[in-house]
C-alpha angles and dihedrals in degrees: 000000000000095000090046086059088051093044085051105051079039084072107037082050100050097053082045090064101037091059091049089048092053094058088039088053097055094039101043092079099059098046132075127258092261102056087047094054090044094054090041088056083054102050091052090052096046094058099073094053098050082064114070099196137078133226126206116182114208106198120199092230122039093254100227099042088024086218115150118276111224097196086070089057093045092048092036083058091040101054094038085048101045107012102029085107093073097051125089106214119033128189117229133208135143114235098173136056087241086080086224101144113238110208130203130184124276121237115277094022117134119212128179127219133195119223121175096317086330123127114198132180121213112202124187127217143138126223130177117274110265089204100059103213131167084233094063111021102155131047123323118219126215142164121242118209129190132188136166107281092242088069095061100101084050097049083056121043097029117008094056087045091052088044091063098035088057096032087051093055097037088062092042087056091042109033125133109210118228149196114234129193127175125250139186128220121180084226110044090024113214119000145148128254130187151200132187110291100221101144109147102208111135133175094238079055092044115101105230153119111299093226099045081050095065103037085062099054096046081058094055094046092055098048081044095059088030095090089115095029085059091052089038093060094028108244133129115268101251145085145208135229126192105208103195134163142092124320109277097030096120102257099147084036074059100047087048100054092050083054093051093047098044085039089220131141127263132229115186102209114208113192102186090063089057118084102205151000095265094052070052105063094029085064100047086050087062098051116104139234116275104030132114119227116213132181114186131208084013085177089064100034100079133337101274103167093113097242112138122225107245116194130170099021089152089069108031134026130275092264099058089038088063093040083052097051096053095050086050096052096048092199150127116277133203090249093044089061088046099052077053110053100029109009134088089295096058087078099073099089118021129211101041126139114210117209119191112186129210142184083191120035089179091068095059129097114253081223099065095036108043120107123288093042101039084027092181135026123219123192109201096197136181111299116277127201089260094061085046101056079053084056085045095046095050109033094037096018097221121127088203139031138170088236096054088083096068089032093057088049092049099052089061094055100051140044104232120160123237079247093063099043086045090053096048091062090041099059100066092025089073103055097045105261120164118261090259097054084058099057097039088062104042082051081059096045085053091046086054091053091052102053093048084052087053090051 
């Protein structure tokens, strides 16, 4: 509807001008340079107000920075949600474990939309960027949206506003919640891609201690509440946990089962595939709300002790000899990961929770593990009896046993991880052994275990 209006007042204004340009065609011979370029200013001015309707643009990148607008994916929500009906080709996907499509509007579809009296009209298109990035190379799409003139004031300071408010709730309702991992291309540079995050891990399902447990998820539900405490005591709405212990001690099943719980997303940071401090911090820019960064095995993903690469000192000072050795390393410092996670940039985006992850907490540096940026501390130790009457519970689904006895002695006198213990009951379950044929194997696993650590 929108496009035949403009077609219309096209037309009458385009007879208008012609008309204007024939006169001006028979009189701008006899009259001076000035008056022509005077005429010529009017005309242009003139032409704005000949058309009665506005036009805002929504692009889906800030056109200067080319970071995402988030305005684009609020009204892109809002118009497949409430005006889908009026358009003619729809796009489908499912984006929750529900199945239920969601469907957004194809390119080059026109919608219209009511607003207090209002009528809009939503038209989708792409162009090509007109900042050329390695970030955006290809089209940029956008929505165009056009109104009478005498709403303006409306669209502004109420309907946009409505737009994001809607837009906002109706993710939230229909989101599918998803695992990110950063990537780099030689033609879009450093960027994140995703799958469906569907992992099942629970707490009800962790093998842990049933305190620490709880002390963990007390913690989560308080950061989760804390949005006005943050800005009350003037901190940034996020917190860190350090994950440490042996391999097989269930750290990710960890990270998965905060994610669960919080129901954020998750971005799996991975810092050896990033070339500086500055990719660094452009990639945790582009990171959302509610998600949990993790970056596991933080002592073998880069060399984070601090220390600087000196070369040449023979020919310069000390000073230029440190400022040569980090442009030649291109890579990630302890400092630059700092600035990140807990310095000016970490504003950018409120109510996330960081996880680093470690076999070994005594390589890494105090500065990147002391508390308010590693806020608490979380030892995933070697599997208790109490983690494995959880395994019990949910692979044989029994809460006693004659065997737990020697189970639970042996379990003192061995490190076994809850991988190992997990993978004991596994072996028989699923083939349909009997409960006691379980835990007769994993007692055999335990007395392997013993008689290694004997050796």
């Amino acid at each position: 509807m929108a496009s035949l209006i403009q077609v219309g007042l096209s037309y009458a204004l385009k007879k208008k001008l012609e008309s204007l340009f024939f006169v001006w065609a028979l009189v701008r011979s006899s009259i001076s340079v000035e008056v022509k370029r005077m005429f010529t200013t009017f005309l242009r001015r003139m032409i704005p107000f000949l058309n009665p309707y506005h036009v805002i643009e929504i692009h889906e990148h800030h056109r200067e920075h080319m970071v995402h607008n988030k305005l684009y994916s609020m009204a892109n929500a809002y118009l497949s949600d409430v005006c889908s009906h009026g358009a003619n080709k729809l796009h489908a996907e499912v984006r929750s474990l529900s199945g239920k499509p969601f469907l957004t509007i194809a390119e080059e579809e026109e919608v219209v939309d009511t607003f207090r009296g209002a009528k809009l009209w939503w038209f989708a298109s792409s162009c090509k960027p007109k900042y050329s990035t390695k970030s955006c190379n290809g089209e940029e799409r956008f929505y165009r949206l056009t109104f009478h003139k005498k709403y303006r004031k409306l669209v502004e300071q109420e309907y946009l506003t409505h737009i994001f408010h809607e837009g906002r709730e109706i993710l939230a309702r229909n989101r599918q919640r998803k695992l990110f991992t950063n990537i780099h291309s030689r033609g879009t540079g450093y960027s994140w891609t995703c799958v469906a995050f569907e992992h099942p891990a629970t707490f009800d399902t962790l093998a842990l201690d049933p305190a620490t447990k709880r002390d963990i998820i007390e913690d989560l539900m308080s950061f989760r509440e804390g949005k006005d405490y943050y800005k009350k005591i003037g901190k940034v709405w996020k917190r860190g946990y350090l994950l440490y212990g042996p391999p097989g001690t269930g750290k990710s099943t960890m990270i998965a089962a905060i994610a669960n719980f919080l129901e954020y997303d998750v971005y799996d940071l991975e810092l050896s595939a990033i070339k500086n401090n500055m990719e660094l911090k452009k990639i945790f820019m582009e990171t959302s709300s509610k998600s949990v960064i993790v970056v596991e095995d933080i002592d073998c993903s880069l060399n984070l002790t601090g220390k600087r690469v000196t070369k040449n000192k023979n020919d310069k000072n000390e000073a230029e000899a440190v400022t040569e050795g980090y442009d030649n390393a291109n890579t990630v410092t302890l400092s630059g990961l700092l600035n990140s996670i807990d310095g000016l940039w970490s504003a950018c985006e409120d109510e996330k929770i960081i996880i680093f992850t470690t076999n070994h907490v005594d390589k890494l540096d105090p500065a990147l593990i002391r508390r308010g940026r590693m806020d608490m501390h979380i030892e995933m130790s070697y599997c208790t009896f109490e983690a494995f009457k959880v395994f019990a519970r949910n692979y044989l689904e029994i809460e006693t046993h004659h065997l737990f006895g020697t189970i639970e002695k042996l379990l003192l006198e061995v490190n076994v991880s809850p991988a190992d213990v997990a993978e004991g009951l596994m072996s028989r379950s699923l083939r349909n052994a009997d409960v006691d044929a379980c835990l007769a194997n994993l007692v055999e696993v335990l007395n392997l275990a013993k008689e290694d650590m004997n050796k």
